[in-house]
C-alpha positions in Angstrom: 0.0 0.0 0.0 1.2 3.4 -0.7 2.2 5.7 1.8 -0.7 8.1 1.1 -3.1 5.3 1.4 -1.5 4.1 4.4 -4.9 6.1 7.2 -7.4 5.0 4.9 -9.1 1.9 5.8 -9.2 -1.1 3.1 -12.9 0.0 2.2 -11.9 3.4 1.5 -8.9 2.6 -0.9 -10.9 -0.3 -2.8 -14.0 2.3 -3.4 -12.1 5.4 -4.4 -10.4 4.4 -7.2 -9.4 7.9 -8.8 -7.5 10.6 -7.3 -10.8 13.2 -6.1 -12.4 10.5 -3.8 -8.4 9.6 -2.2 -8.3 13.0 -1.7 -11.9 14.3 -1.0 -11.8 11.6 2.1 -8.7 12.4 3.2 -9.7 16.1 4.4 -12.9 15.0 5.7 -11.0 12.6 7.8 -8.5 15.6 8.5 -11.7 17.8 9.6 -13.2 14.9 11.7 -16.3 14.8 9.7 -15.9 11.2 8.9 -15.3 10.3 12.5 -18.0 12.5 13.7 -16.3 15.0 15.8 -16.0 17.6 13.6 -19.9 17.4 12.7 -20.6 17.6 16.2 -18.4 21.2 16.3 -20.3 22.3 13.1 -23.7 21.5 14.1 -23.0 23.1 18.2 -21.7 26.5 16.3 -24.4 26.7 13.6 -27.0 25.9 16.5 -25.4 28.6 18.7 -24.8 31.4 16.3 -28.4 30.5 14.9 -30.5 30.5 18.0 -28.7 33.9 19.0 -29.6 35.4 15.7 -32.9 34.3 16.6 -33.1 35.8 20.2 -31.6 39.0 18.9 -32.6 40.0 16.0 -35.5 42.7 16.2 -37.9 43.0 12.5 -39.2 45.8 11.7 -41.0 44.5 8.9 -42.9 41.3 7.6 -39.9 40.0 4.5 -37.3 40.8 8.1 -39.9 38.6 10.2 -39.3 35.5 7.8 -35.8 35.8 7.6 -35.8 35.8 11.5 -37.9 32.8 11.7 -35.8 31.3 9.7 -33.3 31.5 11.7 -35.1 29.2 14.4 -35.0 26.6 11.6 -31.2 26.7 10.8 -30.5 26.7 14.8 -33.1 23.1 14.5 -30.6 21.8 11.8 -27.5 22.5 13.8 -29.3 19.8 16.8 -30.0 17.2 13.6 -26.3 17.9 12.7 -25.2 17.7 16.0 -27.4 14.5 16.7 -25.9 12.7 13.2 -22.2 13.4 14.6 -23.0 11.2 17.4 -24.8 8.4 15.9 -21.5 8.5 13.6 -19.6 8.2 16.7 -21.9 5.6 18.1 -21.5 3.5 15.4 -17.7 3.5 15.0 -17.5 2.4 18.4 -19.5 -0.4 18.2 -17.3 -1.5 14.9 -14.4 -1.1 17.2 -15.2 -3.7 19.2 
């Protein structure tokens, strides 16, 4: 095996036969989003920076109101983000053993 295939696990290096997936996987496994650490970063920022967007952000007119409730949506998709960075965790634990 190579020595830049040398972190990947077999699976990975049998499936990603051209050079975009090798490297494509390699930063995601460098940002932790393939072990599920770095998702659960993500999704805790976007939740936080959403919900206070949300708390404090005064419209003044109906187009401002949507845009605010919106922001009580994208704060709900930083919990499902949050929530599928430990079920990735989860799960690679249980491989582990």
């Amino acid at each position: 095996m190579s020595d830049m295939n040398k972190n990947l696990p077999d699976r990975e290096v049998e499936e990603s036969k051209n050079i975009f997936n090798k490297y494509l996987y390699k930063a995601m496994s460098f940002l932790g989003l393939t072990s599920g650490i770095g998702l659960v970063a993500i999704g805790g920022y976007w939740f936080i920076y959403s919900l206070l967007q949300y708390i404090f952000t005064e419209p003044e007119s109906a187009m401002q109101q949507i845009v605010t409730e919106s922001y009580f949506s994208q704060a709900q998709m930083g919990v499902v983000i949050v929530a599928l960075g430990v079920l990735i965790m989860a799960v690679k634990k249980i491989n582990l053993k």
